[in-house]
Z-matrix of the N, CA and C atoms (Angstrom, degrees):
N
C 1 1.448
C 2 1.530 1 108.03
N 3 1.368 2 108.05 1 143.53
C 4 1.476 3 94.44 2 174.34
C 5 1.324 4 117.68 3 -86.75
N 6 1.684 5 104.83 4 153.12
C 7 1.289 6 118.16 5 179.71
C 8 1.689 7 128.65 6 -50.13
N 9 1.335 8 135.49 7 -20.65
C 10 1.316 9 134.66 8 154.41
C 11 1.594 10 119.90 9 -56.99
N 12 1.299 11 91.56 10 -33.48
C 13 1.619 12 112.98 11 -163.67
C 14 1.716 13 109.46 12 -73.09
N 15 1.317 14 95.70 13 -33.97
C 16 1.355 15 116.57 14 -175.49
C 17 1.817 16 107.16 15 -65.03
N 18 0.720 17 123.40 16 -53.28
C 19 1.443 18 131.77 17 178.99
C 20 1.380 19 110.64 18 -47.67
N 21 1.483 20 98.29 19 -63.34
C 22 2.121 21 117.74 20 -179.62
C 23 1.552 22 95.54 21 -41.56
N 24 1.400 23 119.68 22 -65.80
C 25 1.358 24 120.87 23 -161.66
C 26 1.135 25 112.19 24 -63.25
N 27 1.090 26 157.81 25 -25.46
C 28 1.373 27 168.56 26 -109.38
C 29 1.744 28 96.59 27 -146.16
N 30 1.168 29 104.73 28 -62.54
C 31 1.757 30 110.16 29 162.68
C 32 1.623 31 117.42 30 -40.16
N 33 1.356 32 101.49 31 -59.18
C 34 1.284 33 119.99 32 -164.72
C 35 1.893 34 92.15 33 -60.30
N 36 1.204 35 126.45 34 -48.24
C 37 1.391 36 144.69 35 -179.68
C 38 1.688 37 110.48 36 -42.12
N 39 1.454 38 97.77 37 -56.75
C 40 1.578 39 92.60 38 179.73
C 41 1.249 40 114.69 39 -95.74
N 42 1.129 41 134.78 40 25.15
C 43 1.618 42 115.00 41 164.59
C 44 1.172 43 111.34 42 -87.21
N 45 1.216 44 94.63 43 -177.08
C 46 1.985 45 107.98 44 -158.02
C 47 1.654 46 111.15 45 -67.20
N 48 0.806 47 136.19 46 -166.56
C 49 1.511 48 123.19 47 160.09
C 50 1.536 49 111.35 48 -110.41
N 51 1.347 50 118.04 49 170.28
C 52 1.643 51 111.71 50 -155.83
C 53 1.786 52 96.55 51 -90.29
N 54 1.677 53 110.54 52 143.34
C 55 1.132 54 112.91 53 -178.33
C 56 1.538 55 121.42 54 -146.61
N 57 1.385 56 107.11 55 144.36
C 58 1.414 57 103.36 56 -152.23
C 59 1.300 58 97.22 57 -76.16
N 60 1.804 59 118.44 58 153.04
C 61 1.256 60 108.18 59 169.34
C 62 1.839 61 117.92 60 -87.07
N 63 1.107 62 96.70 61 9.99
C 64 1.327 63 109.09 62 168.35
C 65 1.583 64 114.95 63 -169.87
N 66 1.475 65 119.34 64 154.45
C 67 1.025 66 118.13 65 172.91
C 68 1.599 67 122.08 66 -48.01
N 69 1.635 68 113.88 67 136.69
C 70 1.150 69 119.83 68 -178.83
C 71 1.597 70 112.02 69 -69.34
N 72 1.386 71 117.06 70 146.16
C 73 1.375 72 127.83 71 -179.11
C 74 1.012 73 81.02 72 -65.16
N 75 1.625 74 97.83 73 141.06
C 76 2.035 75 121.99 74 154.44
C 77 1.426 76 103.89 75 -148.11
N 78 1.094 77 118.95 76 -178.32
C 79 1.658 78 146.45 77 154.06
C 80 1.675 79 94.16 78 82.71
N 81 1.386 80 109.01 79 -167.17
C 82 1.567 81 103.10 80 178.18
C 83 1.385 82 143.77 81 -73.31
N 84 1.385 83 112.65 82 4.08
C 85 1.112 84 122.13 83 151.10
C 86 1.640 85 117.35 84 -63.70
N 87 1.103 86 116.48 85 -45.97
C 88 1.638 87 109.60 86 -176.76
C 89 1.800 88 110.32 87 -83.91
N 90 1.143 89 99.31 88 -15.38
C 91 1.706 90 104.06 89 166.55
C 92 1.652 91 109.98 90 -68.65
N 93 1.264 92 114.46 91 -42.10
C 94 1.850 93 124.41 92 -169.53
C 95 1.967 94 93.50 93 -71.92
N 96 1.413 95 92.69 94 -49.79
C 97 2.243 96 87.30 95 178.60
C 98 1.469 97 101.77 96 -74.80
N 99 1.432 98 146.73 97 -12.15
C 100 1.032 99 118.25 98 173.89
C 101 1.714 100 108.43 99 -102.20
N 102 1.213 101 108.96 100 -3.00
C 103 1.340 102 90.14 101 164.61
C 104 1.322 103 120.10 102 -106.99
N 105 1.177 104 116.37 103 -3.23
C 106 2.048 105 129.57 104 170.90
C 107 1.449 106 91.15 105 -67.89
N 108 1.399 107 128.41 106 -34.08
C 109 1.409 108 122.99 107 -157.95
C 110 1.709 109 86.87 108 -78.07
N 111 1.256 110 109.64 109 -56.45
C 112 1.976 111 111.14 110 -165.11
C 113 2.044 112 99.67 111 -53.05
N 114 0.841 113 93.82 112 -62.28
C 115 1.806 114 106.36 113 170.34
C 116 1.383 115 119.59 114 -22.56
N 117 2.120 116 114.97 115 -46.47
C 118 0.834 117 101.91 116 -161.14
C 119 1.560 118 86.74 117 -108.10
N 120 1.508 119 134.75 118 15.67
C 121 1.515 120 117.91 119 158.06
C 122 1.545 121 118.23 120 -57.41
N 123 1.034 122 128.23 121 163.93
C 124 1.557 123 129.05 122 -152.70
C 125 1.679 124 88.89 123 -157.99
N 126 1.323 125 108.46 124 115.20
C 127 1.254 126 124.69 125 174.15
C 128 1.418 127 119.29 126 -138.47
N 129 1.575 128 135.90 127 117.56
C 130 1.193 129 142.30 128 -162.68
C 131 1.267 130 123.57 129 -44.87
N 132 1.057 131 143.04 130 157.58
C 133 1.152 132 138.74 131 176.06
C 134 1.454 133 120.69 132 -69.55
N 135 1.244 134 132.63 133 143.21
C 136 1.073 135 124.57 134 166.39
C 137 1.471 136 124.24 135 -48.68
N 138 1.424 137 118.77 136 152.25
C 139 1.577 138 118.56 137 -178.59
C 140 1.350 139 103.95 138 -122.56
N 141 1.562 140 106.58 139 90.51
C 142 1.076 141 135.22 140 178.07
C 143 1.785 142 134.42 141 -40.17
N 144 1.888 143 95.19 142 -33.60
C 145 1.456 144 119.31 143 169.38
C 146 1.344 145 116.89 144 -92.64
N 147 1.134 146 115.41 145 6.04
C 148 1.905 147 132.90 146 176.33
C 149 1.765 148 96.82 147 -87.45
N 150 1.708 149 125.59 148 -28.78
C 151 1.341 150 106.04 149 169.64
C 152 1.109 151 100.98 150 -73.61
N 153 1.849 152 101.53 151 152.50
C 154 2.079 153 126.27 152 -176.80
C 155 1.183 154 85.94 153 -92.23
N 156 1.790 155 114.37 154 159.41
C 157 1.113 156 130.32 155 -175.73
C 158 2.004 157 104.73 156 -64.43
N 159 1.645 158 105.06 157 -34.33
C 160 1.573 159 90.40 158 172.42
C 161 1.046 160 136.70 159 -54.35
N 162 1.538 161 113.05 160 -45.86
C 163 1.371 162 132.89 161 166.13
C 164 1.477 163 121.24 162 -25.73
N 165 1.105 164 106.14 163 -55.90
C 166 1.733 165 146.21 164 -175.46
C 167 1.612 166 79.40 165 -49.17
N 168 1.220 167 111.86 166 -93.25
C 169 1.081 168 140.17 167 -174.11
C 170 1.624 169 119.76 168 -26.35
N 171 1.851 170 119.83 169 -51.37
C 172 0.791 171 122.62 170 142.56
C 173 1.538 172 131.27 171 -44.75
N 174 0.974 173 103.58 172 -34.13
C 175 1.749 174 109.71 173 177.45
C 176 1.579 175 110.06 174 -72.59
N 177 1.228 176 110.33 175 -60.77
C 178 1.804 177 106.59 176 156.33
C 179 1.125 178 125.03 177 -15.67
N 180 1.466 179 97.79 178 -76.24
C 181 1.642 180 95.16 179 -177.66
C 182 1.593 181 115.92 180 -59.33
N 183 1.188 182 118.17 181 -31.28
C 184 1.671 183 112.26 182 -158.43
C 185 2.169 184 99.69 183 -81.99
N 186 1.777 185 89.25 184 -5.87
C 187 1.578 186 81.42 185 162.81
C 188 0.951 187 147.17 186 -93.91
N 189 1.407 188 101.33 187 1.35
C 190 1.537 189 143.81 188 172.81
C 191 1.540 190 121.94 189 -75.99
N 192 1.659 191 100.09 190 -19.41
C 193 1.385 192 107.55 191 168.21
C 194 1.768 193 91.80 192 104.81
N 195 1.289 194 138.39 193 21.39
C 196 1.580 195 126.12 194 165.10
C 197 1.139 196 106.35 195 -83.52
N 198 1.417 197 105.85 196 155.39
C 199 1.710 198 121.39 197 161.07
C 200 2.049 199 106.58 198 -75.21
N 201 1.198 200 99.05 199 160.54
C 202 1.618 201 104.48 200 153.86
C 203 1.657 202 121.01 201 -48.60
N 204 1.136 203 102.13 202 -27.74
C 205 1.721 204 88.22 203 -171.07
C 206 1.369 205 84.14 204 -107.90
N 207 1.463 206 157.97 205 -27.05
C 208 1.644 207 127.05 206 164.23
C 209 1.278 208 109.78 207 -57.18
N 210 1.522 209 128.35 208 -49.16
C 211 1.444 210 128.20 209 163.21
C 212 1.795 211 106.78 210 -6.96
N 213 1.256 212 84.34 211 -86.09
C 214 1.365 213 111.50 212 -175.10
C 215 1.571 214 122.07 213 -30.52
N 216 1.637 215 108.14 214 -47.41
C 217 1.585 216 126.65 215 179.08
C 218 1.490 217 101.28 216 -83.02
N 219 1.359 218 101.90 217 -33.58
C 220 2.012 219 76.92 218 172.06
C 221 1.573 220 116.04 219 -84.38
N 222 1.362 221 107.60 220 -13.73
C 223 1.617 222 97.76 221 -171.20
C 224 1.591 223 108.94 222 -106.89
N 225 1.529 224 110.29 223 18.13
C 226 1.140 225 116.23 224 -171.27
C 227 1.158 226 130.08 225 45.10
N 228 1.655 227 122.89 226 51.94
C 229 1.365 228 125.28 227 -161.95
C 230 1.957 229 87.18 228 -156.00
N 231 1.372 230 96.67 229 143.38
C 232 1.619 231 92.98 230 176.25
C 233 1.478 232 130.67 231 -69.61
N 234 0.959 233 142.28 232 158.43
C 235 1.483 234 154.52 233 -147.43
C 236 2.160 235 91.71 234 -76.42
N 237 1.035 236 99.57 235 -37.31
C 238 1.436 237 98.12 236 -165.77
C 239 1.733 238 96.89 237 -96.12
N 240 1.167 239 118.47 238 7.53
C 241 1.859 240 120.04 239 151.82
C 242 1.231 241 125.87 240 -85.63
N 243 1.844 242 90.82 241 -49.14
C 244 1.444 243 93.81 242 167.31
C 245 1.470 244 136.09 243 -85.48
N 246 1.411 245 120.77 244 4.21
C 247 1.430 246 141.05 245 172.50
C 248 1.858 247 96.02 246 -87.58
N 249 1.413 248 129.50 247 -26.29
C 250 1.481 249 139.91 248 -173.93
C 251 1.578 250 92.52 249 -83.21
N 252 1.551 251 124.22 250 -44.65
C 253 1.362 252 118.25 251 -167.70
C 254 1.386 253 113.50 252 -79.35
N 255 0.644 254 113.47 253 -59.84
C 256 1.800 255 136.06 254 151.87
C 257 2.187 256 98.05 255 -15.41
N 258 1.490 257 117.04 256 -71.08
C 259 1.408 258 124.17 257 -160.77
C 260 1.791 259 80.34 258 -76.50
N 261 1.039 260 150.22 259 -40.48
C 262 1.542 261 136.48 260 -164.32
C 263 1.750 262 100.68 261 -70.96
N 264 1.505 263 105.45 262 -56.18
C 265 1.418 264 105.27 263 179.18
C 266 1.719 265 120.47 264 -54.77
N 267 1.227 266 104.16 265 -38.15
C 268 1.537 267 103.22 266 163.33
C 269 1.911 268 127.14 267 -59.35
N 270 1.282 269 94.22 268 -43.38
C 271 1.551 270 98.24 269 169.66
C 272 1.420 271 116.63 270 -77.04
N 273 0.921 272 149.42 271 -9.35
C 274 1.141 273 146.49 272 -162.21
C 275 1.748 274 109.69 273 -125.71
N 276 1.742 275 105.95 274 2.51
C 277 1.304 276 114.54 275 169.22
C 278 1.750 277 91.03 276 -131.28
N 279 1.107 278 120.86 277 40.09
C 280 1.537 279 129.75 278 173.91
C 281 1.642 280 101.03 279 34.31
N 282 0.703 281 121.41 280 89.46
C 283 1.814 282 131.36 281 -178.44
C 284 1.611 283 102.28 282 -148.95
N 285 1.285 284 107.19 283 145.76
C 286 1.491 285 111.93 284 172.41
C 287 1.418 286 132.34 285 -91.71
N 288 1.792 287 100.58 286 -11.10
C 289 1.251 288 123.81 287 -167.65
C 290 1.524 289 89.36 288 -143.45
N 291 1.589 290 86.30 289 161.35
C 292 1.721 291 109.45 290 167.45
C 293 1.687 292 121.05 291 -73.01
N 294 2.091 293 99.11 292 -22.75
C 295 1.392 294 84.55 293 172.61
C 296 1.482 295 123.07 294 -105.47
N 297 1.714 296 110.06 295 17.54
C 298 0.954 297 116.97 296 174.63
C 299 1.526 298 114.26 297 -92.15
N 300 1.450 299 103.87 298 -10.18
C 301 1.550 300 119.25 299 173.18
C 302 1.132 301 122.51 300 -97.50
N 303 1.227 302 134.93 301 -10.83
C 304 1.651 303 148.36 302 129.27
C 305 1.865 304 99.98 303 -38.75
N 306 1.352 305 134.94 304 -88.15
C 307 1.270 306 126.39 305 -145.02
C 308 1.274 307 97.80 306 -76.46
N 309 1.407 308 129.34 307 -11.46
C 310 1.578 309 132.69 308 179.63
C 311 1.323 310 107.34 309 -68.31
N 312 1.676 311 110.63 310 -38.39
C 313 1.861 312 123.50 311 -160.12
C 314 1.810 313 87.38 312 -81.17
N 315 1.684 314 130.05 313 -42.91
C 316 0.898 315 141.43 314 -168.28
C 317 1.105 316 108.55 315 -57.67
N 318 1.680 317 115.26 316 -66.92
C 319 1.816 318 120.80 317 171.51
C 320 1.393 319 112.27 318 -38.43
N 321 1.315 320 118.09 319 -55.46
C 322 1.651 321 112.40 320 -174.29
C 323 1.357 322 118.92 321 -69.72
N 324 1.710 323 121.71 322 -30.11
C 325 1.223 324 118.06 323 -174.37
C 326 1.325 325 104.84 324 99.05
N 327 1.560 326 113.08 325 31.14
C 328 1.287 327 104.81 326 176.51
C 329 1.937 328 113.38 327 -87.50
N 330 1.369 329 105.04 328 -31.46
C 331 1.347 330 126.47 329 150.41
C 332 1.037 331 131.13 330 -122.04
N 333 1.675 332 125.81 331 152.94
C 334 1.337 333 98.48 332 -161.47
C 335 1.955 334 81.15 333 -133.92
């Protein structure tokens, strides 16, 4: 080891160990503040007219029960465009998934 190094580590060795200055929140009280905290994040609404008519379209089909790469063979576009159209239409209707962006497009009436 090198000799500078030697000192740091050795320092680093004897200090105290880290300690709370108070007991850490637990049980359901710290469950009710951490979820009042998620509750009170505030995030815009989705902009519903920001999905492209392909997208749309991609979403159709994948409610139909296609994969990305049939997508792709029926719309004549490759599996990794239509797996791209598919992940834009999901973000842009706040969804985490493609099939959460299908019943999202469904609820609103974006496809029917």
């Amino acid at each position: 080891m090198h000799a500078g190094l030697r000192g740091r580590v050795a320092a680093i060795r004897r200090r105290a160990p880290f300690r709370f200055a108070s007991r850490p929140p637990a049980g359901p009280a710290f469950a009710l503040q951490v979820g009042a905290g998620l509750l009170a994040c505030e995030s815009p609404p989705p902009d519903y007219s920001a999905v492209t008519a392909r997208e749309l379209e991609c979403l159709r089909w994948t409610a139909e029960g296609k994969t990305a790469w049939e997508v792709g063979r029926i719309l004549g576009i490759s599996a990794q465009t239509a797996a791209r159209h598919l992940n834009n239409a999901a973000r842009k209707l706040g969804c985490v998934s493609k099939h959460q962006a299908v019943v999202k497009a469904l609820r609103t009436k974006l496809i029917a």
